[in-house]
C-alpha positions as CSV (number, residue, x, y, z in Angstrom):
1,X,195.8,264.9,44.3
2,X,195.9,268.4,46.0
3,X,196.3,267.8,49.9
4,X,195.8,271.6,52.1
5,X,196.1,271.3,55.7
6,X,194.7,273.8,57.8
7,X,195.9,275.6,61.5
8,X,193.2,277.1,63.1
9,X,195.7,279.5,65.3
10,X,194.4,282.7,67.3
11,X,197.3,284.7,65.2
12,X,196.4,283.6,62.1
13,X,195.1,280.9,59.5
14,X,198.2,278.8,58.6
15,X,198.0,276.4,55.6
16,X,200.2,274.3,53.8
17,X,199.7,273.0,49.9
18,X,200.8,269.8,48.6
19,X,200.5,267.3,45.6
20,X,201.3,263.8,45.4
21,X,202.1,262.8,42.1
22,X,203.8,259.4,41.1
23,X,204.3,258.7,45.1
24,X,205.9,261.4,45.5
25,X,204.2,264.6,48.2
26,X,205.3,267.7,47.0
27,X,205.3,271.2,48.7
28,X,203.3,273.8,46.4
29,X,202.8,277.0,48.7
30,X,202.6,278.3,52.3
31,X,199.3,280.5,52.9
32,X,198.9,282.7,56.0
33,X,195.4,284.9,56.7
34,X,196.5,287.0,58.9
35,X,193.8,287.9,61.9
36,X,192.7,290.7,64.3
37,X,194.8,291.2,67.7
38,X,191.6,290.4,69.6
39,X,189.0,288.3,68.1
40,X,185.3,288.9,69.7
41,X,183.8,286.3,67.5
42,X,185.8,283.7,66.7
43,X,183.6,281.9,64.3
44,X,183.0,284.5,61.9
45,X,186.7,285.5,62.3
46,X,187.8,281.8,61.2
47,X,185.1,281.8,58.7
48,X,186.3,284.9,56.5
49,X,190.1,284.0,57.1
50,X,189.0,280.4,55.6
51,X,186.7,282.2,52.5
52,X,189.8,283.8,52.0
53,X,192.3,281.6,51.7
54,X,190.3,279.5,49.9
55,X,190.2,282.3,47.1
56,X,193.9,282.2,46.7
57,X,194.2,278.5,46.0
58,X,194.0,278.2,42.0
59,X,192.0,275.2,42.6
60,X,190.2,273.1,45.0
61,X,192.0,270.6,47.1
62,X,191.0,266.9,46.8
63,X,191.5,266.3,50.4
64,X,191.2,268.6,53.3
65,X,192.7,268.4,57.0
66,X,192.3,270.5,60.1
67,X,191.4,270.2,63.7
68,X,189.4,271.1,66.1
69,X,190.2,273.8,68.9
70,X,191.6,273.0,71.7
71,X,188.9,273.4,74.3
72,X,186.6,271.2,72.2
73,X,188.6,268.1,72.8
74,X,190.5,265.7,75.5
75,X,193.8,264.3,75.1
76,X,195.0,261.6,77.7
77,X,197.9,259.7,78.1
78,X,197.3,256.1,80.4
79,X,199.7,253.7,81.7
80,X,198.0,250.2,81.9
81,X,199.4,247.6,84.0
82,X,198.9,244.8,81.5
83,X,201.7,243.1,78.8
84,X,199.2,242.6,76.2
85,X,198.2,245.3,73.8
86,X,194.9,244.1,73.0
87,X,193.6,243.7,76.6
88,X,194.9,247.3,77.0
89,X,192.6,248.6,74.1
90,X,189.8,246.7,75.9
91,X,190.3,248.6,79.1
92,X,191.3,251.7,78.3
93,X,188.0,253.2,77.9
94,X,186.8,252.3,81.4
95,X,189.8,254.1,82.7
96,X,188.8,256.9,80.5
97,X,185.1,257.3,82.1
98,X,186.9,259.0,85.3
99,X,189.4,261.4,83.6
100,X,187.7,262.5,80.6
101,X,185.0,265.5,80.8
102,X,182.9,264.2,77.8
103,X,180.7,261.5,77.9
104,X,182.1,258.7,75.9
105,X,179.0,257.2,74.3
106,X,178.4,260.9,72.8
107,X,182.4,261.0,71.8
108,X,184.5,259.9,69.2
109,X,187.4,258.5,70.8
110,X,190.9,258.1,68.7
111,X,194.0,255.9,70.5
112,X,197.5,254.8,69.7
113,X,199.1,251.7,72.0
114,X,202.3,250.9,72.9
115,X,204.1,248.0,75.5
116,X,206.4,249.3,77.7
117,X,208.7,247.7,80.2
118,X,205.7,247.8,82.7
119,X,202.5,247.1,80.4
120,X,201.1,249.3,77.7
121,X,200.9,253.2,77.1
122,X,197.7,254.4,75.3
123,X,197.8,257.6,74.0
124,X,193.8,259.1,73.2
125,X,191.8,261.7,71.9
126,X,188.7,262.3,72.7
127,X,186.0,264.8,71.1
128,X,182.3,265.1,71.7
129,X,180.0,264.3,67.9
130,X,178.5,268.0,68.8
131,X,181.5,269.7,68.4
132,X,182.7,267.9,65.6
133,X,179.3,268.3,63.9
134,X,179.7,272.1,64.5
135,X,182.9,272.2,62.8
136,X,181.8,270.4,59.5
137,X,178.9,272.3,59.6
138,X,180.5,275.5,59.1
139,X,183.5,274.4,57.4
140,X,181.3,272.6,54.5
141,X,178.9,276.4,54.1
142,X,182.0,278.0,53.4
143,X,183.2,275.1,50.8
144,X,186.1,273.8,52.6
145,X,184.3,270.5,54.0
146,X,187.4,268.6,56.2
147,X,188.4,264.8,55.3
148,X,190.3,264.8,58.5
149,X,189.5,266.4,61.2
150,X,191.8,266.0,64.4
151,X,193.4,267.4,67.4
152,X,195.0,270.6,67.8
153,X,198.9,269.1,68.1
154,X,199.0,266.0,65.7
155,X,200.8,267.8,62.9
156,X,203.7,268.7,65.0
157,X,203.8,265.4,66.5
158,X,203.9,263.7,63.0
159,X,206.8,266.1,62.1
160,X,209.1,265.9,64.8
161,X,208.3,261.9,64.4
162,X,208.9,261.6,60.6
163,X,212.2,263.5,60.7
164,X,213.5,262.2,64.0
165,X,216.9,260.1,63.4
166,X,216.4,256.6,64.3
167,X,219.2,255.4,66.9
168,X,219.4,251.5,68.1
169,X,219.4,252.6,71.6
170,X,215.5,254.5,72.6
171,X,216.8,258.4,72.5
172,X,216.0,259.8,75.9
173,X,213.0,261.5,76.7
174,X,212.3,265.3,74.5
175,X,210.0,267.8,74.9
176,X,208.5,269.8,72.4
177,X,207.0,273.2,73.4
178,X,204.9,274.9,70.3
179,X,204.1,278.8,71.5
180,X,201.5,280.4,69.9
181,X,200.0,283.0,70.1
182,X,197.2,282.3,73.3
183,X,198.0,279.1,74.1
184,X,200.7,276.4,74.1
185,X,200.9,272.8,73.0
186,X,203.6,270.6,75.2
187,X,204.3,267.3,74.2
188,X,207.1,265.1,76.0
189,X,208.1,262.0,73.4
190,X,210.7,258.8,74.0
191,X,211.1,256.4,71.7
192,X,208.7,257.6,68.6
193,X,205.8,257.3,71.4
194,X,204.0,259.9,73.1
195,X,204.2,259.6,76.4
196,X,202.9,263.0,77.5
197,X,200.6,266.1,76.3
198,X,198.9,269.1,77.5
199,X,197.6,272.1,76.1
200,X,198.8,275.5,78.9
201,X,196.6,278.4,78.2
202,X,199.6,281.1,77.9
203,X,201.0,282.5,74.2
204,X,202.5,285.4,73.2
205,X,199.8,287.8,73.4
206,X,200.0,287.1,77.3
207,X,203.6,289.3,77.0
208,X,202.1,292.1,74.6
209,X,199.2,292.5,77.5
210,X,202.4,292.5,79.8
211,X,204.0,295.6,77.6
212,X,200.9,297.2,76.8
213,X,200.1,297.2,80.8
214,X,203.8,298.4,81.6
215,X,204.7,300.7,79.0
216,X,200.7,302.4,78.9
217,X,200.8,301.8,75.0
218,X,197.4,300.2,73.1
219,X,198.4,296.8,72.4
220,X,199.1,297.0,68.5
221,X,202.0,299.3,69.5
222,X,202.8,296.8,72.3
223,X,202.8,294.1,69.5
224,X,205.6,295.8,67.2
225,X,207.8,296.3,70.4
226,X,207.7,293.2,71.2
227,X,209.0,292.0,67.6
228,X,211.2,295.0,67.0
229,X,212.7,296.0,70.0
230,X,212.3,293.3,72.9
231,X,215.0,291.3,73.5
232,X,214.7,288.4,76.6
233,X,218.9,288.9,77.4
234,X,219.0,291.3,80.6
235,X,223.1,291.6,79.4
236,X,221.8,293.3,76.0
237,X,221.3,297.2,75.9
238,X,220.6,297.4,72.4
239,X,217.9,300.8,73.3
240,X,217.4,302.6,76.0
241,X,213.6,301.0,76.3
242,X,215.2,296.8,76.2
243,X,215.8,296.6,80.4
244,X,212.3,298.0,81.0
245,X,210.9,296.0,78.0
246,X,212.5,292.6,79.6
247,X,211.6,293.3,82.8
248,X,207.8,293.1,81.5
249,X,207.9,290.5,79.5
250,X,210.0,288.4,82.5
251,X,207.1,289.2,84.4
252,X,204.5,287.8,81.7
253,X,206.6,284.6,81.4
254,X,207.3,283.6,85.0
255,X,203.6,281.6,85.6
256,X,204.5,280.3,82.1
257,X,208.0,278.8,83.0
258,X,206.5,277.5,86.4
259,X,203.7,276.0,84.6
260,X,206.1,273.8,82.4
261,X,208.4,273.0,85.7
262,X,205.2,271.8,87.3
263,X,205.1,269.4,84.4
264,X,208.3,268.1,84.1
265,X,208.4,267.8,87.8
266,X,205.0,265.3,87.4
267,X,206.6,263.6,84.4
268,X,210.1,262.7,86.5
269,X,207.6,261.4,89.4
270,X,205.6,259.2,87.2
271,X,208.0,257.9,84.7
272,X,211.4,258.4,87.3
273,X,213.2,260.0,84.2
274,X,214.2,263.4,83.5
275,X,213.9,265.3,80.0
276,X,217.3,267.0,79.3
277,X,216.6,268.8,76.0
278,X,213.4,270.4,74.3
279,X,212.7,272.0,71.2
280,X,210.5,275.6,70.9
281,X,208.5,276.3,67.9
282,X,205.7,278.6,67.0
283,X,205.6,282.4,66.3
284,X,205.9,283.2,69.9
285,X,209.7,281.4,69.5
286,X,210.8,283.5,67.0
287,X,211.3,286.2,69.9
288,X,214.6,287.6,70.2
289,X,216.7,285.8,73.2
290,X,213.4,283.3,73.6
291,X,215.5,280.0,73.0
292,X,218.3,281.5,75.4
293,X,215.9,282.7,77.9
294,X,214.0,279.5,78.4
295,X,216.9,277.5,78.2
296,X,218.2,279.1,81.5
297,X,215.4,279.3,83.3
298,X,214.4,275.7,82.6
299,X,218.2,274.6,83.4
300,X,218.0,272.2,80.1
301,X,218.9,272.1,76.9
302,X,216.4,273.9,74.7
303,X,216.6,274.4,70.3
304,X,214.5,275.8,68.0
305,X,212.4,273.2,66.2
306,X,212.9,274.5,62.7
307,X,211.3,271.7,60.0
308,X,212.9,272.5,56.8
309,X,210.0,272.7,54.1
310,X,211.2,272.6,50.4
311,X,208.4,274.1,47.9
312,X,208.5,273.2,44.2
313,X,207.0,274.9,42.0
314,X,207.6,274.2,37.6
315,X,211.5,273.3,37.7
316,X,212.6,275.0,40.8
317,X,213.0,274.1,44.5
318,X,213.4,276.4,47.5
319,X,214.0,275.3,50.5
320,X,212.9,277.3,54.1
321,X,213.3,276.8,57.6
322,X,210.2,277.8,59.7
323,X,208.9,277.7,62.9
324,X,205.3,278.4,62.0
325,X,203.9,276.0,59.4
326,X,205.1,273.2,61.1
327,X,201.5,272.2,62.4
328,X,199.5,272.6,59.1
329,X,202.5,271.0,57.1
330,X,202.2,267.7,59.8
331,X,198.9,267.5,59.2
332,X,198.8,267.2,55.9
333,X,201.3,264.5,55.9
334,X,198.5,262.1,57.0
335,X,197.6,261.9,52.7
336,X,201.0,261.4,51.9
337,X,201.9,257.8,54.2
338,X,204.8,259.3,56.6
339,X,202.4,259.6,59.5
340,X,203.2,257.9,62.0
341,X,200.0,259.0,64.2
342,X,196.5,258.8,62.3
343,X,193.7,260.3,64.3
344,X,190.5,261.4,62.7
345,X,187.2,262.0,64.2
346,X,185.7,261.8,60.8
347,X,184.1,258.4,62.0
348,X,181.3,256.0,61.4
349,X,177.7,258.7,60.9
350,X,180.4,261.4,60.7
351,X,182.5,260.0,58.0
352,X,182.6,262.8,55.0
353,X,179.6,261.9,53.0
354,X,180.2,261.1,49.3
355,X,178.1,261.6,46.2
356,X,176.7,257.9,46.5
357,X,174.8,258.9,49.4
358,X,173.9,262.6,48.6
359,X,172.5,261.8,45.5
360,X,170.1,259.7,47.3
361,X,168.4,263.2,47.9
362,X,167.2,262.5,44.2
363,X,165.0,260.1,44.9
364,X,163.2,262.2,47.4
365,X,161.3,263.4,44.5
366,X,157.7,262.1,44.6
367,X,157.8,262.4,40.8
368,X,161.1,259.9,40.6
369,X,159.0,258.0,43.2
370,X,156.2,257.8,41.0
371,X,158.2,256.5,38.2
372,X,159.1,253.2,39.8
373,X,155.9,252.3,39.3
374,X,156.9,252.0,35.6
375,X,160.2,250.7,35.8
376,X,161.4,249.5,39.8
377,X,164.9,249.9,38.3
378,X,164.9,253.4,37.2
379,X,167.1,253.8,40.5
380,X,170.0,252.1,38.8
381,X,170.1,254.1,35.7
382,X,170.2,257.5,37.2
383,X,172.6,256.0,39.7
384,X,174.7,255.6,36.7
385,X,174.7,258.8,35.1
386,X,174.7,260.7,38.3
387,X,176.9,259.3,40.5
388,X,178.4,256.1,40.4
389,X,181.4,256.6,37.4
390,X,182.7,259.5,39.5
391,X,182.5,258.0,42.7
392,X,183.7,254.2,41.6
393,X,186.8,256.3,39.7
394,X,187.5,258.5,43.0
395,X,190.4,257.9,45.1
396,X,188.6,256.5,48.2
397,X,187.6,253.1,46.3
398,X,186.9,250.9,49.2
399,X,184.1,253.6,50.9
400,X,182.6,254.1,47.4
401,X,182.7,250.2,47.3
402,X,181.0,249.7,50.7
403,X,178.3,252.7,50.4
404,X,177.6,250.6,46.3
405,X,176.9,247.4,48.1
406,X,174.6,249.4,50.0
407,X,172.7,251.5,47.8
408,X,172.1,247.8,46.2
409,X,170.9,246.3,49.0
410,X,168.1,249.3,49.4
411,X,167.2,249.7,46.1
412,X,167.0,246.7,43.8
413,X,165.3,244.4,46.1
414,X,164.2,242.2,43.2
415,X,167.3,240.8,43.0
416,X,168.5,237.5,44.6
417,X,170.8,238.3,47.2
418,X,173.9,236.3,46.0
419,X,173.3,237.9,42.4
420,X,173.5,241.8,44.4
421,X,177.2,240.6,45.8
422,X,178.2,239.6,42.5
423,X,177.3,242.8,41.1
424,X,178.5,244.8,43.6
425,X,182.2,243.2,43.6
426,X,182.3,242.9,39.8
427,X,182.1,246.1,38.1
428,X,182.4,244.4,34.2
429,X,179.4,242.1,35.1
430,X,177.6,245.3,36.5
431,X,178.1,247.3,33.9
432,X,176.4,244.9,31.5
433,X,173.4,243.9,33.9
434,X,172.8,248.3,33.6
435,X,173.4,248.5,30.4
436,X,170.9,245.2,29.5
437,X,168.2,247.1,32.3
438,X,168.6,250.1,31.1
439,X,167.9,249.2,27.5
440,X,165.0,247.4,29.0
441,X,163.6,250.7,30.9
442,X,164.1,253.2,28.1
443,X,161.5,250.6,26.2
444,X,159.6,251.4,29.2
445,X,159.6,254.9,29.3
446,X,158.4,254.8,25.6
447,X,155.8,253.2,26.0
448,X,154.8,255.1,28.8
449,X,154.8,258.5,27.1
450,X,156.1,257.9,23.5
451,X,155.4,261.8,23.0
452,X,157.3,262.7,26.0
453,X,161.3,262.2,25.4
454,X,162.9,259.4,27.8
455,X,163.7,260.7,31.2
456,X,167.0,259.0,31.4
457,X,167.9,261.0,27.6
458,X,167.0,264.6,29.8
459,X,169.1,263.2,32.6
460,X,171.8,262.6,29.9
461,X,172.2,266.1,28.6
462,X,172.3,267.3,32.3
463,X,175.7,265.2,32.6
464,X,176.6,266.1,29.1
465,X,176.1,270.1,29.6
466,X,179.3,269.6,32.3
467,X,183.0,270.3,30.7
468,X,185.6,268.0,31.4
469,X,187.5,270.3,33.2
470,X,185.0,271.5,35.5
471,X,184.8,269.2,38.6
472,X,181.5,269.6,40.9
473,X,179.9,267.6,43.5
474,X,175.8,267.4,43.1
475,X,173.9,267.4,45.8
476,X,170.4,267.9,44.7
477,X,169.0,266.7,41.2
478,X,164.9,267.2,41.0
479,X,163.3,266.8,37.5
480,X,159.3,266.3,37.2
481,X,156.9,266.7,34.1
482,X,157.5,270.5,34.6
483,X,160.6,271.8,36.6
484,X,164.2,271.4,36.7
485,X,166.4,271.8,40.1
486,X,170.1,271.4,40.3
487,X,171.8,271.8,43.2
488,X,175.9,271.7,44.7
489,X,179.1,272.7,44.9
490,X,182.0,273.9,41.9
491,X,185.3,272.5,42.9
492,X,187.1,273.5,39.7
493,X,186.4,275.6,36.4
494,X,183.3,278.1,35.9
495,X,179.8,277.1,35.3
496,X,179.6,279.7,32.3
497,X,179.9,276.7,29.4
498,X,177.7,274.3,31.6
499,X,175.0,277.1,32.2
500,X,174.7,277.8,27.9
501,X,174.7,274.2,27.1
502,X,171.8,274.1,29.8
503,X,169.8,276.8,28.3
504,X,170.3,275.6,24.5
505,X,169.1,272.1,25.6
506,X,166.2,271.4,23.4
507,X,165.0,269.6,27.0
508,X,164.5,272.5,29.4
509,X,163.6,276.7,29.3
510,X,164.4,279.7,31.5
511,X,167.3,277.5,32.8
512,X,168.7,280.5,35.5
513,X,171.6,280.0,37.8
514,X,172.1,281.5,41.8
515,X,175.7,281.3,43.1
516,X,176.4,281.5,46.7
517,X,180.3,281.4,47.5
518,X,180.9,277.9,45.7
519,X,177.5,276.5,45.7
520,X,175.3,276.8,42.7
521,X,171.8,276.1,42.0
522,X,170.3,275.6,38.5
523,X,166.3,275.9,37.9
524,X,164.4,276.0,35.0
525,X,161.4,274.5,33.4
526,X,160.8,270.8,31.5
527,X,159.7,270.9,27.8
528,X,157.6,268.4,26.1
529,X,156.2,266.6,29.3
């Protein structure tokens, strides 16, 4: 299984590729789009940076993980005065109503508990269904539809956690500052918990304005100084330009460095503990003198937060250390069981659909409609040949499971209701019923139209015109007594085979095809009906 987690950042679109094979979660390749300085539209920035990196992958990823931004979600941190997790999970969201600018009954609300010595600590996420609906909206036009879908700041969280040495005695609070390139994630943890987090609205870009305002350069020339030349140690005279570079970038970073003061001075308050050390990640780190120059003005100990990453590819491993994909490379981690936060507002009516319910579009079809009057368990057959062996052999068994109960329940109401569970949880005993009904509804068919061939043999060569190596999701499947319309989504392969097989069928003419991006639509005409 392919696993590509994405980082939305305003630099650039960071993503890391892995495989699990035989339990183990491999590290295939580091991708960054690179984007504009300034982005006007960030939508259709994200959107071509995604389309792109999508084209270098040389297939498609089974699962997909990203987050939303920033702005679009709420991340709170409560201290409950009760002993008992489960009474804390029960008030939590009352406490919530006050604090949170969303309203809850519109939001998809994520949480993590844990006791303390004075009651429980719940960490939550909160994101309104509008925004979230925005961002699988756009995400699934461009064929990169998310499985997960979280909050800007779990993948470094989930890193730091999954590598963090594990002492008998609780390590002392740590804060971990990720610097990007408009905005900065700080999150204090203490004993594998989270215990604070904030999002400050100050990157690096903030000290290129700060050059480019000083200096009178534009800002790309601002940009390369600040990677070339700046250096944030006042001893260091390494040009002639470095005192009158540091001197503008000090200047950009002191509301910064106040900011995170503020925040460790309303953590010691609240919590009546100090953090002594932090770790700095995130392009914006990689700034020469950054670690030193934070350190002092912060009066703590402060590292760079470097996750080694080792990619294999064939026989060989290489192993980096970087500061930038440690987001996207967290993330992805939630596929591979080393987690130790989960939060997805992929939920309940937003869950990713799979093709159990999408090929319910088929039976849109007044045509299919008018069939059941023929056969009432036609339903099941192209259930069978459509959908139902690639979703029961997926890797998300218990959702296919649950959405076959229910396409059961809906369709075949013939059948007692303690025969439908049997069915449903038996897959041998299931197979046979079809197989027996389907036998039965081809006899049908016949003697419905015995010049006409058997719908279920035309829905057969459709399945049988796809390679094994090419995997698609169908969205649409329309076939009446004249026209054929296939609609949905390559994942792997080309439809070049699939399209001949479709247009020698001895079942359809003028089969043509229309691709846009990954989605493909088939239409042609129905012969002998």
């Amino acid at each position: 299984m392919r696993i590509l987690g994405i980082e939305f950042g305003s630099w650039s679109v960071k993503a890391v590729e892995m495989e699990s094979r035989f339990r183990r979660f491999d590290v295939l390749e580091l991708h960054e789009v690179r984007l504009p300085l300034t982005v006007t539209d960030p939508t259709a920035t994200y959107k071509k940076a995604v389309q792109e990196l999508m084209a270098r992958l040389p297939s498609h990823p089974e699962k997909i993980v990203t987050s939303l931004l920033p702005a679009q979600t709420s991340v709170r941190v409560l201290n409950l005065p009760v002993r008992q997790i489960k009474k804390a999970e029960q008030m939590f969201k009352f406490e919530l109503e006050d604090s949170t600018p969303f309203r809850l009954d519109d939001s998809i609300t994520e949480h993590q508990s844990h006791k303390t010595k004075d009651g429980c600590t719940v960490f939550t996420a909160i994101a309104p269904k509008r925004h979230i609906q925005s961002q699988i909206e756009w995400l699934k036009a461009i064929g990169a539809e998310p499985d997960w879908l979280t909050f800007d700041g779990m993948g470094l969280i989930n890193l730091y956690l999954s590598q963090e040495q594990k002492d008998e005695e609780i390590p002392a609070p740590s804060m971990i500052l990720d610097i990007g390139h408009q905005k900065t994630n700080l999150c204090i943890l203490e004993g594998g918990r989270v215990t604070y987090f904030r999002s400050i609205p100050w990157g690096g870009f903030q000290i290129t304005q700060g050059l480019s305002n000083a200096l009178g350069v534009p800002l790309e020339v601002a940009e390369k100084l600040k990677h070339e030349k700046l250096h944030l140690n006042a001893q260091i005279e390494s040009a002639g330009i470095s005192r009158e570079l540091f001197s503008a970038a000090a200047t950009s970073l002191a509301s910064f460095l106040a900011d995170i003061n503020h925040t460790l001075y309303a953590f010691r308050t609240q919590y009546k503990k100090d953090v002594q050390k932090g770790l700095i990640c995130g392009g914006c780190a990689a700034t020469q003198g950054m670690v030193h120059y934070i350190s002092r003005q912060l009066d703590r100990s402060i590292e760079l937060f470097t996750p080694r990453i080792e990619i294999k590819q064939k026989d060989e491993t290489t192993a980096i250390d970087t500061i930038q994909f440690g987001e996207a490379h967290g993330r992805a981690l939630v596929f591979g069981h080393k987690a130790p936060l989960l939060f997805n507002f992929r939920r309940g009516e937003l869950s990713k659909a799979t093709s159990l319910n999408e090929v319910g579009n088929v039976f849109e079809n007044p045509a299919i409609r008018k069939m059941v009057t023929y056969a009432s368990l036609f339903f099941v057959a192209l259930f069978l040949y459509a959908s139902a062996a690639k979703v029961i052999a997926g890797n998300d068994a218990r959702k296919s499971s649950d959405e076959l109960k229910k396409v059961l329940q809906d369709t075949l109401k013939t059948i007692p209701a303690k025969q439908k569970n049997t069915l449903s949880s038996n897959p041998e005993d299931l197979k046979k019923y079809i197989e027996q009904k389907n036998k039965e509804l081809e006899d049908r068919l016949k003697m419905v139209g015995r010049a006409a061939p058997p719908m279920l043999a035309i829905v057969k060569s459709i399945s049988d015109a796809f390679a094994g190596e090419v995997k698609v999701d169908v969205n649409t499947l329309v076939i009446d007594d004249r026209s054929l319309v296939l609609e949905g989504v390559l994942y792997q392969g080309s439809l070049d085979q699939t399209t001949t097989n479709l247009q020698k069928s001895p079942f359809f003419s003028g089969v043509g095809i229309t691709m846009n991006g990954q989605r493909f639509t088939y239409r042609g005409s129905v012969k002998g009906r």
